[in-house]
C-alpha positions as CSV (number, residue, x, y, z in Angstrom):
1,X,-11.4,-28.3,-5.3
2,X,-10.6,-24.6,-4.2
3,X,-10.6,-22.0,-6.7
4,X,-7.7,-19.3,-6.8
5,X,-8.7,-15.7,-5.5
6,X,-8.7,-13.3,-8.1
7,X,-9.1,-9.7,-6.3
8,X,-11.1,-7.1,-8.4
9,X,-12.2,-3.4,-8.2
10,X,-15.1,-4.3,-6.0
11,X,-13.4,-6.5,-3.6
12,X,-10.5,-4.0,-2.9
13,X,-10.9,-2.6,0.7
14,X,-7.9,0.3,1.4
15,X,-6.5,2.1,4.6
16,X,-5.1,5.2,4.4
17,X,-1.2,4.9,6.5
18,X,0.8,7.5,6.8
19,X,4.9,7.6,6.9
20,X,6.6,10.0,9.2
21,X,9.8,10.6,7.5
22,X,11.9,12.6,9.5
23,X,15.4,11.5,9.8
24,X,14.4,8.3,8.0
25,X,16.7,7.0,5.3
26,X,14.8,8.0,1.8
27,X,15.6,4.2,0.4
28,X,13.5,2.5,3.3
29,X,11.0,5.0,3.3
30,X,10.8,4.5,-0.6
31,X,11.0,1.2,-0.6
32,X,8.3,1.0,2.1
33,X,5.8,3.3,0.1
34,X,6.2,1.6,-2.9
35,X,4.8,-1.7,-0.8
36,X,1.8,-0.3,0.0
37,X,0.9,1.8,-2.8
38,X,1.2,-1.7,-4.8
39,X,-0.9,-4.0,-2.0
40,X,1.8,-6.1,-1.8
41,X,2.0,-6.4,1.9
42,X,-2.0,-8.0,1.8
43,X,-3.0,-11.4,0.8
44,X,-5.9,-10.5,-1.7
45,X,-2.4,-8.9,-3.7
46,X,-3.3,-9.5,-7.4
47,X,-0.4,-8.3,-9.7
48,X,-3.0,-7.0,-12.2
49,X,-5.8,-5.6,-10.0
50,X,-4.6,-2.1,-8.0
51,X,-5.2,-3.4,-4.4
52,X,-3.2,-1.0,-2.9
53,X,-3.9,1.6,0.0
54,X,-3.2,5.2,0.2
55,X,0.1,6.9,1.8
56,X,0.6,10.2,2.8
57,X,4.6,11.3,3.5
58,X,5.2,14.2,5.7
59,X,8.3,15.7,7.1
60,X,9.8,15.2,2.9
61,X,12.6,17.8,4.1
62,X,13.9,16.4,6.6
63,X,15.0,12.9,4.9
64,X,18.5,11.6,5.2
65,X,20.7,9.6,2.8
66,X,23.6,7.3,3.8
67,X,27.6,8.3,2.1
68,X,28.3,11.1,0.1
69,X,24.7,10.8,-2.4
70,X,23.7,14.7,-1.4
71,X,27.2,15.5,-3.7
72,X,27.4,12.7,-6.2
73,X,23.7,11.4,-7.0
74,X,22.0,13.3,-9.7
75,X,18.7,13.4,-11.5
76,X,18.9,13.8,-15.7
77,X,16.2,15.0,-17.4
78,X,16.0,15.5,-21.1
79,X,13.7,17.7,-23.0
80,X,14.5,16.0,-26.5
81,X,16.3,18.9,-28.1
82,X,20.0,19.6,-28.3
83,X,21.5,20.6,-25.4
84,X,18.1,19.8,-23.5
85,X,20.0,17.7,-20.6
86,X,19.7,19.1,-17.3
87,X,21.5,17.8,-14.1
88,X,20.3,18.7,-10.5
89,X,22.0,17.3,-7.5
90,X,20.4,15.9,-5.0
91,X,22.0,18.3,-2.1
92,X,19.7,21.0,-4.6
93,X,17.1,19.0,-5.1
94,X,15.8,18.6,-1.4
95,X,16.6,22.5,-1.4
96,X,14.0,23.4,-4.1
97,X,11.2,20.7,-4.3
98,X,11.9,17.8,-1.5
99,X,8.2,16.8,-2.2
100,X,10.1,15.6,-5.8
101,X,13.3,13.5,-4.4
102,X,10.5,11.1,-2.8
103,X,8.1,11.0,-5.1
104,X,10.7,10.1,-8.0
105,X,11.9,7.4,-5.5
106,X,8.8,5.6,-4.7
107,X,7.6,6.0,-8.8
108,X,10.5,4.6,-9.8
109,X,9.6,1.6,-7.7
110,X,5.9,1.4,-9.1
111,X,5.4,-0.3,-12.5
112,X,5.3,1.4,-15.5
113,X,1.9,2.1,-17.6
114,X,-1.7,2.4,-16.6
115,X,-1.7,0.2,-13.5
116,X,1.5,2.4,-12.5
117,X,-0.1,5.7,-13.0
118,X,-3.1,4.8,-10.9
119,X,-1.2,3.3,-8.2
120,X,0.6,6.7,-8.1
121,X,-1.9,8.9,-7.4
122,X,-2.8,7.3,-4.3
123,X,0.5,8.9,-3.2
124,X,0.8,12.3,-1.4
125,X,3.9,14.0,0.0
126,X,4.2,17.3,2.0
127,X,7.7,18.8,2.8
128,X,6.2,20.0,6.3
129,X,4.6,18.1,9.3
130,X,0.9,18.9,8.5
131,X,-0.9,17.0,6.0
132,X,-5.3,17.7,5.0
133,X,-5.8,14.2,4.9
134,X,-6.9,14.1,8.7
135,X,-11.0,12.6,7.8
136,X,-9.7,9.7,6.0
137,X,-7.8,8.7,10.0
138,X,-4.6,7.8,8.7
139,X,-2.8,4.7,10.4
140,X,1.0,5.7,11.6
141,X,2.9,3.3,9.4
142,X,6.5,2.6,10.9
143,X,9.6,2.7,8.6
């Protein structure tokens, strides 16, 4: 009889990848983040170990979106006091804090509680093309 593999904190072995995202849609970038932040792409993935590797995004400005989102999507936020809603397009968004846009797109793709937060911090975003993650020898990860 074989027994089922159960992955645990000792058995976890992570790469470091890293996602070039210029001119990349932000969905499939996202989407693609959230996949290996989670370990889902490796077949020790146990849904309540964190088995996931570490990805570093650069080029965060230079995303695209498909149709009109840069006008019509927003992000709410709400501060729990009257009159505490706040909009801010995503056309303004990438302006101020691009770093942001991706980082609420892949977290919003990431389980919610304390397996969520630690998969989370193995996520790093930089709005340029330069990144001080060079000892760890990223792997380029294709989108």
């Amino acid at each position: 009889m074989q027994n089922t593999f159960m992955a645990n904190a000792q058995t976890v072995e992570r790469k470091t990848y890293v996602i070039d995202a210029k001119d990349q849609i932000l969905g499939k970038v996202a989407t693609k983040a959230a996949i290996y932040l989670r370990g889902k792409h490796k077949r020790t993935f146990t849904h309540h170990v964190d088995t996931g590797d570490q990805i570093i995004i650069i080029n965060a400005e230079k995303i695209r979106v498909t149709g009109d989102k840069l006008e019509k999507k927003e992000y709410q936020r709400y501060s729990g006091y009257p009159s505490g809603q706040r909009n801010v397009k995503l056309k303004d968004m990438l302006k101020k804090a691009p770093e942001q846009v991706l980082r609420l797109a892949v977290g919003r793709m990431i389980p919610k509680g304390a397996l969520g937060n630690s998969v989370k911090t193995k996520l790093k975003i930089y709005a340029g093309d330069q990144h001080p993650h060079q000892a760890q020898k990223p792997i380029p990860l294709e989108v």
